[in-house]
Each structure stands twice: as structure tokens, then as C-alpha cells.
C-alpha positions in Angstrom: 8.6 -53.3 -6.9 9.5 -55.7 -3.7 5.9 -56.0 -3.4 5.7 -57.4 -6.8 8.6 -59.8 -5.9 7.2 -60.9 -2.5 3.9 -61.5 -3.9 5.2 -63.6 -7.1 7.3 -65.7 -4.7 4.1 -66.2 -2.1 2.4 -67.4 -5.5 4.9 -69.3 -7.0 5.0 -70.9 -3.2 0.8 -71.6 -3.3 1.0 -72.6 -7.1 1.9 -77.0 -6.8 -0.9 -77.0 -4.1 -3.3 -75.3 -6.3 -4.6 -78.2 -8.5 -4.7 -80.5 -5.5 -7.3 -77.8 -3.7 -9.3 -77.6 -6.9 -9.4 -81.7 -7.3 -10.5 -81.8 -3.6 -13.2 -78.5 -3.6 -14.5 -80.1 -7.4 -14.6 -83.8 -5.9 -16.5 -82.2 -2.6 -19.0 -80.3 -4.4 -19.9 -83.1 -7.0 -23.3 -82.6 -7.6 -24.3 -80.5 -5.0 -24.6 -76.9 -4.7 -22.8 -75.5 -1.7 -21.3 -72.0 -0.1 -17.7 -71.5 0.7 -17.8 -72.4 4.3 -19.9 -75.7 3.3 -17.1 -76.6 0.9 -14.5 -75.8 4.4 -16.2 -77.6 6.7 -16.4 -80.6 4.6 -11.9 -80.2 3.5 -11.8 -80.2 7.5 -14.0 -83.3 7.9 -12.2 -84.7 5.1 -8.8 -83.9 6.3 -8.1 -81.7 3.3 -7.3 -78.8 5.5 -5.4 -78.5 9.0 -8.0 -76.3 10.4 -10.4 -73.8 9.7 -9.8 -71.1 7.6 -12.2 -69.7 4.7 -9.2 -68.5 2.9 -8.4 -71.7 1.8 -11.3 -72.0 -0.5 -12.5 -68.7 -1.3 -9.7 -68.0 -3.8 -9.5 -71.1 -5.5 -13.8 -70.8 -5.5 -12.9 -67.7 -8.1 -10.5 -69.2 -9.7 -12.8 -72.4 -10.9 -15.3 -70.3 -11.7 -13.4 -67.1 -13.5 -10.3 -69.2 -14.8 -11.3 -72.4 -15.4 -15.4 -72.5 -16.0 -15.4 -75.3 -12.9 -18.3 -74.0 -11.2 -21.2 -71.8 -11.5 -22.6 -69.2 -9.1 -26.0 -70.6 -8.8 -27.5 -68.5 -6.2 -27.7 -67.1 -2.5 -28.5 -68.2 0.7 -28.1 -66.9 4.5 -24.8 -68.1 5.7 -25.6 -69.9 9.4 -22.8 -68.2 11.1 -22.4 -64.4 9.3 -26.3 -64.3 8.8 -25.5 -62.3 5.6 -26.2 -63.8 1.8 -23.7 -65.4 0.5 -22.8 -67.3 -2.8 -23.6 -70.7 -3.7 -21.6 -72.7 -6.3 -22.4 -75.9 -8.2 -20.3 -77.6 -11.4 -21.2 -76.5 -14.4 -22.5 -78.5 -16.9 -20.1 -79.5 -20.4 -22.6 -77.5 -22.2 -22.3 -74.3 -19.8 -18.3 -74.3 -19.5 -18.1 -75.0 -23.6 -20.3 -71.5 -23.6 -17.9 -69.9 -20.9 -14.7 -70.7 -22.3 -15.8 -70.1 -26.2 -17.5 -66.4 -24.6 -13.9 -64.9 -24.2 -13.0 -65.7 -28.2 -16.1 -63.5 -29.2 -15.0 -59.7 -29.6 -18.5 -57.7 -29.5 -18.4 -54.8 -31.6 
């Protein structure tokens, strides 16, 4: 149960600064297609972020493309640091969020 509470407040705490993150990863990504640490680098070029930390994209990256139909998952590549695949993101089209948000209304049978 308190770790319930404690992670409801550590949300409710994160929650104003979410839409500000998601203006900022959307208006860096723009037409491009780029992997989280891309999308880092540039918020710390920017000045978005303090200093490095992939945790400040990665779970708003899920969040724009689970909740909200913001982005796509367009692919792979070998990450220049980890040297492991890793996921590459772009906006999705009107056309392609209209089909992601109208999916979840359509009950299969």
C-alpha cells in the first residue's frame, strides 16, 4: 500500500512537467527519425535538460507512442555508445494516429 502512495505522489510530482517534455521531444524530433539518446543529446544541447540522463526521455518516448499516437516506432539501428539495436521513433502521420487512436474502439470478436 505505501508503495502505491509513494509512487502516486512521485507521479503526481512528474505530472505538470510532462506536457512540457513531450512539446520539447515532439518539437526535436520534427521530421526526423531519431533514438532515445539522439532525442537526449539534442534536450541537453537545447538546454531542455540539466544533464544527461536517458530517463528523461525514454518514458515519455512510450508514452507518445502508447498513450497519445505522437510517434511511431519506425525501426532499429546500432546505438553508437551501447553497440546494441535500439529503437527509432518518428511522428506519425494524421492518417496513422487517426488509425491508432480509432484501433482501441474496435472490439475483435
Amino acid at each position: 500500500m505505501i508503495t502505491k502512495q509513494t509512487r502516486q505522489l512521485s507521479f503526481e510530482y512528474i505530472k505538470p512537467k510532462c506536457p512540457t517534455k513531450y512539446m520539447q521531444i515532439l518539437e526535436i524530433i520534427d521530421n526526423k527519425e531519431m533514438t532515445a539518446r539522439e532525442i537526449e543529446n539534442e534536450m541537453c544541447a537545447k538546454k531542455y535538460s540539466k544533464y544527461f540522463d536517458m530517463n528523461h526521455v525514454r518514458p515519455r518516448l512510450t508514452e507518445l507512442v502508447n498513450e497519445y499516437y505522437e510517434l511511431i516506432e519506425c525501426g532499429t539501428k546500432e546505438d553508437n555508445v551501447t553497440h546494441k539495436e535500439v529503437t527509432v521513433y518518428r511522428r506519425a502521420t494524421k492518417t496513422e494516429k487517426m488509425m491508432l487512436e480509432n484501433a482501441n474502439h474496435y472490439t475483435i470478436d
